[in-house]
N, C-alpha and C positions, 0 to 999 in steps of 0.2 A: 427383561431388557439386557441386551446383550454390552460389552462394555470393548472398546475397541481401541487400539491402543498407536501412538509414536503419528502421529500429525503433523504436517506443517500449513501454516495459513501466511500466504505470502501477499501483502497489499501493494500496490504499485502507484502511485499518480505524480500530475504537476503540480497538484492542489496540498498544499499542505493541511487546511483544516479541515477538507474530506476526510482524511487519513486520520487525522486525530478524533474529527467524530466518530466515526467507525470504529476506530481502537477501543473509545469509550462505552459502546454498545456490546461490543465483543466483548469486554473484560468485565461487564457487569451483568450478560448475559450468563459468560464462562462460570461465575462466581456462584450465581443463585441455580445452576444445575450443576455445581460439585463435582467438577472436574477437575482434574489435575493440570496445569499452564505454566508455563510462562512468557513473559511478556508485556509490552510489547517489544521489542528489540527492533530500534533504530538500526539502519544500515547507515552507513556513507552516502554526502549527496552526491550525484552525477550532476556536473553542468557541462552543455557542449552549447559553444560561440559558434556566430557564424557573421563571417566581415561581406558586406557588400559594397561595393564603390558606387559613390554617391554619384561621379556622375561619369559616361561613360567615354568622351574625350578628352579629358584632362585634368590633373590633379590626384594624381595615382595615391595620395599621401592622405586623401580626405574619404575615409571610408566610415560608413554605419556600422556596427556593432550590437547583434539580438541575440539573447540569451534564452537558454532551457533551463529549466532545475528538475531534474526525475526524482523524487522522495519515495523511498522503498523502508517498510519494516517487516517484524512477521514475529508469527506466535508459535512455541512452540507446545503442542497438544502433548500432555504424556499419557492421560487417560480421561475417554467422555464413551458416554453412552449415544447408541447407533441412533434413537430419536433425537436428539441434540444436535447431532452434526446435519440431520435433515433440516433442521428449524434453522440453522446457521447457514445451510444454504438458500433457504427461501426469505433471507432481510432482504430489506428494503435497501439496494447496491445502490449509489450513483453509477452514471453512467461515466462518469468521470475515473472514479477507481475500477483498478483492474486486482480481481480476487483469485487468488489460484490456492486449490485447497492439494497438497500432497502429499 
């Protein structure tokens, strides 16, 4: 078994408790194949607004207001073995989170 070394596992969603499931799988995966990690590492939330006017002849002052939140963390791999990062790529993803391994 070959041992492969400096990874990053980057998660991306709107869903906050996708991300933290996931984390949990990861990090108790990570654990019982004896790797070396850290993580998980929170990033900063991104929100971006977006104002609509309610109605479109008059009342320029009465507008909607919809919000985003993008929740971003990531792990960082110091050392796993080449079968392990395979079995990490074949979990069970939502479709919701976006996994970027590099």
């Amino acid at each position: 078994m070959t041992k492969l070394n400096n990874f990053f596992i980057k998660v991306k969603s709107a869903n906050l408790k996708e991300i933290k499931s996931f984390s949990k799988k990861l990090t108790i995966f990570l654990k019982k194949s004896k790797s070396i990690f850290k993580g998980p590492i929170f990033c900063p939330t991104k929100t971006s607004l977006i104002n609509v006017l309610k109605s479109p002849h008059k009342d320029k002052d009465s507008r909607d207001q919809f919000g985003l939140k993008r929740y971003k963390e990531f792990f960082y791999i110091k050392k796993i073995y080449k079968s392990s990062l395979y079995e990490i790529l074949n979990f069970n993803i939502s479709s919701e989170l976006n996994v970027i391994i590099c």
